[in-house]
C-alpha positions as a Markdown table, in Angstrom:
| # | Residue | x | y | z |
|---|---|---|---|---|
| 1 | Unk | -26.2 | 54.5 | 41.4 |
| 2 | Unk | -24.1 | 51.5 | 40.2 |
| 3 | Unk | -26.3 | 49.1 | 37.1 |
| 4 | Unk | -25.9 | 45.9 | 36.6 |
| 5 | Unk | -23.7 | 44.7 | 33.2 |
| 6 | Unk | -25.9 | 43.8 | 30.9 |
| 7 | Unk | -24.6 | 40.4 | 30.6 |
| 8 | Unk | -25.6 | 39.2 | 33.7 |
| 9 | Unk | -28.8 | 39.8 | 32.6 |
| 10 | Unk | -29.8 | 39.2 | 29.1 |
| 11 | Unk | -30.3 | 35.4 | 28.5 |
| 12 | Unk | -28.5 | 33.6 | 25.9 |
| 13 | Unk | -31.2 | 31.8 | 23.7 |
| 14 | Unk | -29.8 | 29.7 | 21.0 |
| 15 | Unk | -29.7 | 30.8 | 16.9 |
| 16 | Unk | -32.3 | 28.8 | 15.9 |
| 17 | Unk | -31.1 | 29.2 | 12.3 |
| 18 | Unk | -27.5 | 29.2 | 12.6 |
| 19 | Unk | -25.1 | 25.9 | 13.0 |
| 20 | Unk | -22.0 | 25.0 | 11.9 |
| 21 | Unk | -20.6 | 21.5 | 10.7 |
| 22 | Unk | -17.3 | 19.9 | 8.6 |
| 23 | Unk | -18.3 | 17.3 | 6.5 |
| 24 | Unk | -16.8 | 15.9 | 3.3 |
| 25 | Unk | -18.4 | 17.5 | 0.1 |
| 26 | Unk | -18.3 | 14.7 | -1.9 |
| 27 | Unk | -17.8 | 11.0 | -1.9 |
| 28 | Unk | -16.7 | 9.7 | -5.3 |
| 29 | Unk | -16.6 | 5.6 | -5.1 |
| 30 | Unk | -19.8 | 5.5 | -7.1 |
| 31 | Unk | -18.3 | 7.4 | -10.1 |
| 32 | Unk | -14.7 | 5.1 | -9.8 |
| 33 | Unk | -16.1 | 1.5 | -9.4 |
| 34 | Unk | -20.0 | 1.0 | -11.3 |
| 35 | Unk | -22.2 | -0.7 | -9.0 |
| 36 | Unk | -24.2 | -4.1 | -9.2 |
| 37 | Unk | -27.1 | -4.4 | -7.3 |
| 38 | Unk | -27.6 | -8.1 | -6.7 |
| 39 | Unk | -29.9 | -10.5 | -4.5 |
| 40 | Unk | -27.6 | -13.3 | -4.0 |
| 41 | Unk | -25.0 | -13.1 | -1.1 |
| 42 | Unk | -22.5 | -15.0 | -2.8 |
| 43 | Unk | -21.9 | -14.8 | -6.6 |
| 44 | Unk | -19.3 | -14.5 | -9.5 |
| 45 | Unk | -18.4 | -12.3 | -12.3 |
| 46 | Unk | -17.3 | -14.2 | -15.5 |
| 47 | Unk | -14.3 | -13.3 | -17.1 |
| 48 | Unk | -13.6 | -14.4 | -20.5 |
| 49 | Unk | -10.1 | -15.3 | -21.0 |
| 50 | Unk | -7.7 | -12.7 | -22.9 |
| 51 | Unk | -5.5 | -15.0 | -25.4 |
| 52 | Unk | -8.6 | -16.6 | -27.4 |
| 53 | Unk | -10.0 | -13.7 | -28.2 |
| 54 | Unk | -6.4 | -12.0 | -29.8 |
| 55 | Unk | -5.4 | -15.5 | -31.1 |
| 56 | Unk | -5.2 | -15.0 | -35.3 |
| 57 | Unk | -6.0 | -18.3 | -35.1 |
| 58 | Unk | -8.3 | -18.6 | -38.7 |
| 59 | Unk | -6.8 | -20.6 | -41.6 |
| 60 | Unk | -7.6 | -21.3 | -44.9 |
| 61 | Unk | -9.5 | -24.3 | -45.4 |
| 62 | Unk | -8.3 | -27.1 | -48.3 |
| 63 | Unk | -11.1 | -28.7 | -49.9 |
| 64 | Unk | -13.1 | -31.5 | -48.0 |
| 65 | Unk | -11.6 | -30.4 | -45.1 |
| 66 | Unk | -12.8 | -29.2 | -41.9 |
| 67 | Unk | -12.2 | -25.8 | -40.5 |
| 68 | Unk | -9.6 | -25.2 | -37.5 |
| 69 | Unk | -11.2 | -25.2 | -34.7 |
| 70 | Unk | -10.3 | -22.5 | -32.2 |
| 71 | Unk | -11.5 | -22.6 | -28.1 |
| 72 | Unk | -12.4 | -19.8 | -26.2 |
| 73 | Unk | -12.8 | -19.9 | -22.4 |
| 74 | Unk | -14.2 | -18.3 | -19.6 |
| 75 | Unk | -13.4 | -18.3 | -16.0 |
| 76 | Unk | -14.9 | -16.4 | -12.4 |
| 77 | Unk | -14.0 | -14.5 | -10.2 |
| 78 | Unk | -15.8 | -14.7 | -6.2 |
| 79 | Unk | -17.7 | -11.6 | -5.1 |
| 80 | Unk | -18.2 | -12.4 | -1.4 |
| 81 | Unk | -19.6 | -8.9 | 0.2 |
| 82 | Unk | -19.7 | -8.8 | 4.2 |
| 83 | Unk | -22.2 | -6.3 | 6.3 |
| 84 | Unk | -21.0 | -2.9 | 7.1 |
| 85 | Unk | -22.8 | -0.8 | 9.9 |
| 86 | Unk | -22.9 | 1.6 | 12.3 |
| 87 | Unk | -25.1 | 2.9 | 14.9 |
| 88 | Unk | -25.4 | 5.8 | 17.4 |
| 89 | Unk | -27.8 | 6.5 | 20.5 |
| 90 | Unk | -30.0 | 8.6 | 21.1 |
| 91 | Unk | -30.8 | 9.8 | 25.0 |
| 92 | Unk | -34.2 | 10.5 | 25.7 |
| 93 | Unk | -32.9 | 13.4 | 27.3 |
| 94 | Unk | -31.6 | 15.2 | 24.9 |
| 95 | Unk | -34.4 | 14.5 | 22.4 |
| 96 | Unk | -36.8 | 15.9 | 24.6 |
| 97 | Unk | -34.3 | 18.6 | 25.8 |
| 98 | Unk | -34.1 | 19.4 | 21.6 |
| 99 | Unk | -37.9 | 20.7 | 22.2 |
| 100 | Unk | -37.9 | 23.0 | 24.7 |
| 101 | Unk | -38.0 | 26.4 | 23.3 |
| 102 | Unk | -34.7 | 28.3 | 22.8 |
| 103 | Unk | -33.1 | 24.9 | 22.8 |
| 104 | Unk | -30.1 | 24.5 | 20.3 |
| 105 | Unk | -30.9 | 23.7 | 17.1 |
| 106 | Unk | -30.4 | 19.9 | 17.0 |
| 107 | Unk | -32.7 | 17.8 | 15.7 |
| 108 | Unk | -31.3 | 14.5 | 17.5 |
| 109 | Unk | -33.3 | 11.7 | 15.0 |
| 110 | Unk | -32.7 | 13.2 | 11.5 |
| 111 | Unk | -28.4 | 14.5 | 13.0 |
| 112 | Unk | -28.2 | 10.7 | 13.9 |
| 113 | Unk | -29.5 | 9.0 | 11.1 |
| 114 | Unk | -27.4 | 11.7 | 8.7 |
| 115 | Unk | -24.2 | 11.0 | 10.9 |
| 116 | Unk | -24.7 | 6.9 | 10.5 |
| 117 | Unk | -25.3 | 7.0 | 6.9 |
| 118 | Unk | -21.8 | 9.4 | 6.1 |
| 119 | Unk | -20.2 | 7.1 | 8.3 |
| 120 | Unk | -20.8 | 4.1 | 5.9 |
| 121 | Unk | -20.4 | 6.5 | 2.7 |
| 122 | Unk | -16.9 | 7.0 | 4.2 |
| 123 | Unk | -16.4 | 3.3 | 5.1 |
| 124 | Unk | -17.0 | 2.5 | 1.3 |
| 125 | Unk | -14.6 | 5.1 | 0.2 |
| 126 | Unk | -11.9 | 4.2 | 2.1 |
| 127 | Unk | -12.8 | 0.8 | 1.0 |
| 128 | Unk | -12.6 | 1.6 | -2.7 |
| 129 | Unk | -8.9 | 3.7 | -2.7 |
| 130 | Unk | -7.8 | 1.3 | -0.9 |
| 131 | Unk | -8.2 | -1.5 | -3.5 |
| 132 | Unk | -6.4 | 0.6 | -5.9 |
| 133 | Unk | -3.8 | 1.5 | -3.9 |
| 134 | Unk | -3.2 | -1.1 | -1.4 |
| 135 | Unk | 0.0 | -1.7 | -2.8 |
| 136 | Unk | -0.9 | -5.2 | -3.5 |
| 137 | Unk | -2.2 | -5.5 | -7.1 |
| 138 | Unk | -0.2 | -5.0 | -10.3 |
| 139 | Unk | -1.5 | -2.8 | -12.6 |
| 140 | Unk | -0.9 | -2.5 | -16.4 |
| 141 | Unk | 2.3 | -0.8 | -15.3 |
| 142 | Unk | 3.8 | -4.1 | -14.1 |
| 143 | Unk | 4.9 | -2.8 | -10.7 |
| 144 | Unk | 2.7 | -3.6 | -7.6 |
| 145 | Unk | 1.4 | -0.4 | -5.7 |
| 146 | Unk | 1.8 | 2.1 | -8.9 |
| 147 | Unk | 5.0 | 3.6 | -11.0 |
| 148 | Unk | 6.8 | 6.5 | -10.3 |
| 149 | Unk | 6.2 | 9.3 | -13.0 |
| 150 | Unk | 8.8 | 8.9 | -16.2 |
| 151 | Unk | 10.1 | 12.4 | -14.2 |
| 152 | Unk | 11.2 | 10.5 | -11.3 |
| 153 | Unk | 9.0 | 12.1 | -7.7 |
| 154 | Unk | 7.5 | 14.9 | -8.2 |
| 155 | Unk | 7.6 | 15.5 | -11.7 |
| 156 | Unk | 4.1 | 16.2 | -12.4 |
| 157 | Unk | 4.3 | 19.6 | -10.4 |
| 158 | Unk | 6.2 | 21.8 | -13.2 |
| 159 | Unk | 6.0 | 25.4 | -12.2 |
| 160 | Unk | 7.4 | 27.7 | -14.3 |
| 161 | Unk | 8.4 | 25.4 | -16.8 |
| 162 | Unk | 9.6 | 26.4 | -20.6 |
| 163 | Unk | 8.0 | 25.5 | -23.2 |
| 164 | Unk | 10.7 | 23.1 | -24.2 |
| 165 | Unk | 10.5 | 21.4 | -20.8 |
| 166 | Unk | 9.2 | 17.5 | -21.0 |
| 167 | Unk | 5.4 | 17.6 | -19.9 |
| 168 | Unk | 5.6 | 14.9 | -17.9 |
| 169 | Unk | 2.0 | 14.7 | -16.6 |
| 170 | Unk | 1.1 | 14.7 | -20.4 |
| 171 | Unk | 3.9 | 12.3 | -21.5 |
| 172 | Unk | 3.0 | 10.0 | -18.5 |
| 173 | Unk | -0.9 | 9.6 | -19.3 |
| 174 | Unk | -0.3 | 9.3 | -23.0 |
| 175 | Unk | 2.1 | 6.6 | -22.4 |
| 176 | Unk | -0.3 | 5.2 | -19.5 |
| 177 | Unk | -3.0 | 5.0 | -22.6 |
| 178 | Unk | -0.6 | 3.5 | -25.3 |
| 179 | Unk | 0.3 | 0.9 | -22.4 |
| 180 | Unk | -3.4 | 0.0 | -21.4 |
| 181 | Unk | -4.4 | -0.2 | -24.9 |
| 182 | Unk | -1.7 | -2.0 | -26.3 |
| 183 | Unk | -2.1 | -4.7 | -23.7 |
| 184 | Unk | -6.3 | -5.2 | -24.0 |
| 185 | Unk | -7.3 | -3.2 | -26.8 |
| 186 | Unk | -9.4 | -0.6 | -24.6 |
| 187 | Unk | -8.3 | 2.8 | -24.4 |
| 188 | Unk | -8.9 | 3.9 | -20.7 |
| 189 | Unk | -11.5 | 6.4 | -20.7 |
| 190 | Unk | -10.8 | 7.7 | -16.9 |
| 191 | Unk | -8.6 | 9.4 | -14.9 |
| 192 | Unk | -8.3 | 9.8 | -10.9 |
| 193 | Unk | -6.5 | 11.7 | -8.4 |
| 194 | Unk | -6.2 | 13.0 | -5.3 |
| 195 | Unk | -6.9 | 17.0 | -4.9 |
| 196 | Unk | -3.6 | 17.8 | -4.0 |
| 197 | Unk | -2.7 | 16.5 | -7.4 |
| 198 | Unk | -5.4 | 18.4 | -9.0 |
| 199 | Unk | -4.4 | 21.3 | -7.2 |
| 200 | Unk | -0.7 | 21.5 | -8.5 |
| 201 | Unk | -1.6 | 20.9 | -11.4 |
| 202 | Unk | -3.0 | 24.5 | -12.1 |
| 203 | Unk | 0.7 | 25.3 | -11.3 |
| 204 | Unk | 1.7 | 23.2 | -14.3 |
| 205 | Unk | 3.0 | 25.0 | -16.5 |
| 206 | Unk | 3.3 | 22.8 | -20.0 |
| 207 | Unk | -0.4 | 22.0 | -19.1 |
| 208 | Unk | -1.1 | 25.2 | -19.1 |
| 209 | Unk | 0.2 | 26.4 | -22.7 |
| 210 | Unk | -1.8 | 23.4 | -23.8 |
| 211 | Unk | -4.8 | 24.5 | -23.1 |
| 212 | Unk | -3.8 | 27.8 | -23.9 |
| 213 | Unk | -2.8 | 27.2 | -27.6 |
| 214 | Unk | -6.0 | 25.0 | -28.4 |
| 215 | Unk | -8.9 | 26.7 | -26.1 |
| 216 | Unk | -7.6 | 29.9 | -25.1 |
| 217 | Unk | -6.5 | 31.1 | -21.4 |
| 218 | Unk | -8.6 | 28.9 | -19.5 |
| 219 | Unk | -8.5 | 27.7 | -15.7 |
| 220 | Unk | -7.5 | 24.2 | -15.5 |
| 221 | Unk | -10.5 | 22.4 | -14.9 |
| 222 | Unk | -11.3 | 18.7 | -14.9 |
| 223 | Unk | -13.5 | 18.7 | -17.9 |
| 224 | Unk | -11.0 | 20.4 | -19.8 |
| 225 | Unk | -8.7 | 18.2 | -18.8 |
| 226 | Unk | -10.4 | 15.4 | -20.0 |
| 227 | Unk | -10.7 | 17.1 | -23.1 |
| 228 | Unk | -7.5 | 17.7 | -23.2 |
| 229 | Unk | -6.5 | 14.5 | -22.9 |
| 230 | Unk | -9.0 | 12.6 | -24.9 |
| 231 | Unk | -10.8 | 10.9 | -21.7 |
| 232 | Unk | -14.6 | 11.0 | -20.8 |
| 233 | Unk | -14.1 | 11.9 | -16.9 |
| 234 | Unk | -11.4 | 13.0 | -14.5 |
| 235 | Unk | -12.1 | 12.6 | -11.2 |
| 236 | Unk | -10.9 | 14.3 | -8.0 |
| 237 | Unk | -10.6 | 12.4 | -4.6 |
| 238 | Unk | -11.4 | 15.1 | -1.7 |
| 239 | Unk | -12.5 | 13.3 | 1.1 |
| 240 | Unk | -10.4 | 13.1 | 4.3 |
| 241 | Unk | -10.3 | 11.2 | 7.3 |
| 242 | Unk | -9.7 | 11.6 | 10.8 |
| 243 | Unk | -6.5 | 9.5 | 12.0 |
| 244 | Unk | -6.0 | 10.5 | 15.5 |
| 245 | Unk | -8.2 | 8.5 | 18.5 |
| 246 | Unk | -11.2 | 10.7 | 19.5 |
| 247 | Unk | -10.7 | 12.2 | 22.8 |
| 248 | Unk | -11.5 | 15.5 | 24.8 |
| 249 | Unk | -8.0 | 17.4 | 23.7 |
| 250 | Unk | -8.5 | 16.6 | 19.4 |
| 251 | Unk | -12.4 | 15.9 | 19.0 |
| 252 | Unk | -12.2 | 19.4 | 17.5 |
| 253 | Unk | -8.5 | 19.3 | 16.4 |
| 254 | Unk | -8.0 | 15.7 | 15.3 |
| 255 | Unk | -5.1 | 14.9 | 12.6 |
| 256 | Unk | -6.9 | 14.1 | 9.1 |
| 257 | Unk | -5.6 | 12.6 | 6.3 |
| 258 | Unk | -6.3 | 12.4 | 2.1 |
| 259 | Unk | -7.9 | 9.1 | 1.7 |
| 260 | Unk | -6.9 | 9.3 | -2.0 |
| 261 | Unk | -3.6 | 9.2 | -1.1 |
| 262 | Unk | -0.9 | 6.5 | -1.6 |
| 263 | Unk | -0.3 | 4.4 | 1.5 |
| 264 | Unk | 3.1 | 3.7 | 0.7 |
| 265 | Unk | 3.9 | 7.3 | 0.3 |
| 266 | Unk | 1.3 | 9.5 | 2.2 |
| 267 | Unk | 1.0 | 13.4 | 1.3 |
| 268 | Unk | 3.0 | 12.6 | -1.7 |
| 269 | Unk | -0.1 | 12.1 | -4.9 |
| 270 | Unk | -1.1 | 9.6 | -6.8 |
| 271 | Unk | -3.4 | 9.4 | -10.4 |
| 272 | Unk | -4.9 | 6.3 | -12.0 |
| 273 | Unk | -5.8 | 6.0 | -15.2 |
| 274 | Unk | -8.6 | 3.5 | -16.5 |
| 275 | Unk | -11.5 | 2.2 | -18.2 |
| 276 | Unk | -14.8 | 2.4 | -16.9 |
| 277 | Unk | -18.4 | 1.3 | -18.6 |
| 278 | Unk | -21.0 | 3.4 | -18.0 |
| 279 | Unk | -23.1 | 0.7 | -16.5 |
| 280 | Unk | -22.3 | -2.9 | -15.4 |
| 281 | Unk | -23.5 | -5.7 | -18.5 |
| 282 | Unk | -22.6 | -8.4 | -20.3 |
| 283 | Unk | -19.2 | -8.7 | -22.9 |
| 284 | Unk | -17.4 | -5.2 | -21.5 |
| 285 | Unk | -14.6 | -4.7 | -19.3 |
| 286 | Unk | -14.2 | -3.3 | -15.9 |
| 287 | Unk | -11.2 | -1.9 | -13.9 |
| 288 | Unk | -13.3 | -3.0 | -10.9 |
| 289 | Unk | -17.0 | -3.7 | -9.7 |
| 290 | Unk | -18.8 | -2.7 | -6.5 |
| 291 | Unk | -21.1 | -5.5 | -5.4 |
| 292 | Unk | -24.1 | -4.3 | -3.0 |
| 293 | Unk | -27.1 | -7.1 | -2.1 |
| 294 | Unk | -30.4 | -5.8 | -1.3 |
| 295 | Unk | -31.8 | -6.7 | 1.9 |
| 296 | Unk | -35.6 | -6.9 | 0.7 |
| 297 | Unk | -35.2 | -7.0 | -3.2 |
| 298 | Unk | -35.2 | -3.0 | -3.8 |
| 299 | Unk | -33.5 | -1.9 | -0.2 |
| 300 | Unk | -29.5 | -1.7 | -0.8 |
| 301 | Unk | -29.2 | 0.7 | 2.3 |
| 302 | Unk | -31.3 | -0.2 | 5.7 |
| 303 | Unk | -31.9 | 2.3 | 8.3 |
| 304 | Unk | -33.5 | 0.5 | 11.6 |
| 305 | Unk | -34.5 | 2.1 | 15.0 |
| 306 | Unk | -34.7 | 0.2 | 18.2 |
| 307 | Unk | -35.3 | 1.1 | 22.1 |
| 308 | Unk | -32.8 | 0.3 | 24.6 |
| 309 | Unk | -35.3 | 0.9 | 27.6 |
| 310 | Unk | -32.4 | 0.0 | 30.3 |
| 311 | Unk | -30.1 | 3.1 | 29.5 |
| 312 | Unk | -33.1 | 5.3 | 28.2 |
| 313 | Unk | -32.1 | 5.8 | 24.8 |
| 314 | Unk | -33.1 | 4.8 | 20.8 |
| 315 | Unk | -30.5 | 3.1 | 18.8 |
| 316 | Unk | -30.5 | 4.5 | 14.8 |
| 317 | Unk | -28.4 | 1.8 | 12.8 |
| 318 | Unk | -27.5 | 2.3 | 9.2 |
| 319 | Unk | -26.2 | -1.0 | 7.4 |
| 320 | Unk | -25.5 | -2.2 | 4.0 |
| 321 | Unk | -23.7 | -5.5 | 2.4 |
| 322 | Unk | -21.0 | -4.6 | -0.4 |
| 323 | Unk | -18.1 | -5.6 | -1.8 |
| 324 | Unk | -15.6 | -3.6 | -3.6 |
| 325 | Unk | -12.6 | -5.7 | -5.8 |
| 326 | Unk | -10.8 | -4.9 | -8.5 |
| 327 | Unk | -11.8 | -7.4 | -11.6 |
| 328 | Unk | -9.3 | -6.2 | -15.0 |
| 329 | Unk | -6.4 | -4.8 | -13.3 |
| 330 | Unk | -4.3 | -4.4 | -16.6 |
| 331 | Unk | -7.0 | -1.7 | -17.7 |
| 332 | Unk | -5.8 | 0.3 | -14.8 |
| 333 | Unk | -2.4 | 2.6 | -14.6 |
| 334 | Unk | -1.2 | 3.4 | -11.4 |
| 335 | Unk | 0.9 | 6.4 | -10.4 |
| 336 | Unk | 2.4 | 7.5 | -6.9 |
| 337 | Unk | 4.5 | 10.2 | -5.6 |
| 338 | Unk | 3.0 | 12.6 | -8.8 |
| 339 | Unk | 4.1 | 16.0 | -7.1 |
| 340 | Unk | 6.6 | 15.2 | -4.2 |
């Protein structure tokens, strides 16, 4: 007597606990740029002019005379932040197919306002490398897009180097700091790069006796790093992007790309070193600001809902106003083509 196979007859029911996703671990455009929260859709930042304020412009005074007088000026620059969204739908038959026992585990609501909301964490990501590396403004270096390392390409990814060998990565962010600081006064405090940068630079091998000689063996991590290097942060960039059209051959094997990457040189690195306050105020410099507008007075991120009854289906919108610029550009250093 001939049985049946047993998977014609067991049904399939879906984990109910189980499902997979890629996502980016981390956004970092909050830790680069500090944010301002404002109410007004149009404003300024005031920027008080360099020269006054390095001028040795006192003198003595003679007798019955009056004392030099000295100017110091200010002058603005426009924040002007436009509306970012994006919404996706939601078919009424898949949220009531989501509650049918053994159904997958989707929960269509919560999935579609989670997708909306990365979608504009990415947006203002993307936004924020690209005002540093555009290619457009000129740093403290004094070459628009970023400087090759002292090295020449590449030179930051020293593997197996002697102990006699130039550390360029260190040479290069000392000088960076020298350069910053000899031209404002501020000694950056920051350092970013992409992770493929970060990631050779465990293979670097002058680094590496560094920290060996003053902490002991020791992974290269960023906190020692910025120990290392006399900084308060470094800051790795890991967030891709998808660059290839969505269609039914990629959706699942699209081409992605390092959005902290140089634009100029993609796949190649990049590192910039600056100052950032820990908060936006009054009388302190900023590499750059990140200008967001509340929509009710406390709301800086709005998340709306509405029915399109024609094609069956909910609409979940996320949406905020921001504007990302950089404001000081000579307290920023600008490095492409690190390690290739």
């Amino acid at each position: 007597m001939a049985f049946p196979s047993v998977g014609s007859v067991v049904v399939r029911g879906a984990l109910q606990n189980v499902s997979t996703l890629y996502r980016n671990e981390s956004y970092v455009a909050d830790e680069v740029f500090p944010l301002i929260n404002g109410l007004n859709y149009q404003t300024k930042v005031t920027k008080y002019s360099k020269q006054p304020w390095f001028s040795n412009a006192a003198a003595f005074r003679a007798p019955g005379t009056t004392a030099k007088r000295v100017d110091w000026q200010v002058t603005t620059q426009n924040l002007d932040p436009q509306e970012v969204a994006c919404g996706a739908t939601v078919e009424d038959e898949l949220f009531f197919a989501s509650n049918q026992p053994g159904n997958l585990p989707v929960l269509p609501i919560q999935d579609t306002i989670l997708f909306t909301s990365d979608k504009l964490d990415l947006f203002r990501e993307v936004l924020t490398a690209n005002s540093i590396l555009g290619g457009t403004t000129t740093w403290a270096d004094g070459t628009a897009g970023g400087s090759l390392p002292s090295g020449g390409a590449g030179s930051w990814l020293e593997v197996g180097a002697s102990d006699s060998t130039t550390a360029n990565f260190l040479k290069d962010v000392l000088t960076a700091t020298y350069t910053i600081q000899s031209k404002t006064g501020i000694k950056p405090n920051t350092l970013l790069m992409d992770f493929n940068t970060y990631t050779q630079l465990l293979l670097n091998e002058p680094t590496l006796q560094r920290l060996k000689y003053t902490m002991g063996p020791a992974v290269v991590t960023t906190d020692l790093l910025a120990q290392m290097l006399g900084l308060k942060q470094v800051i790795v960039g890991e967030t891709i992007k998808a660059t290839s059209n969505e269609n039914e051959n990629s959706i699942n094997t699209p081409t992605m790309s390092p959005v902290w990457d140089s634009q100029l040189n993609p796949g190649k690195g990049m590192a910039f070193l600056y100052y950032r306050p820990a908060a936006a105020g009054l009388k302190q410099p900023s590499v750059g600001y990140q200008y967001r507008v509340a929509y009710d007075g406390n709301t800086w991120r709005r998340l709306i809902s509405y029915r399109e009854e024609w094609n069956h289906q909910s609409v979940y919108e996320a949406s905020e106003w921001i504007e990302i610029v950089p404001v000081l550009t000579d307290v920023g250093y600008l490095w492409t083509r690190t390690i290739a």
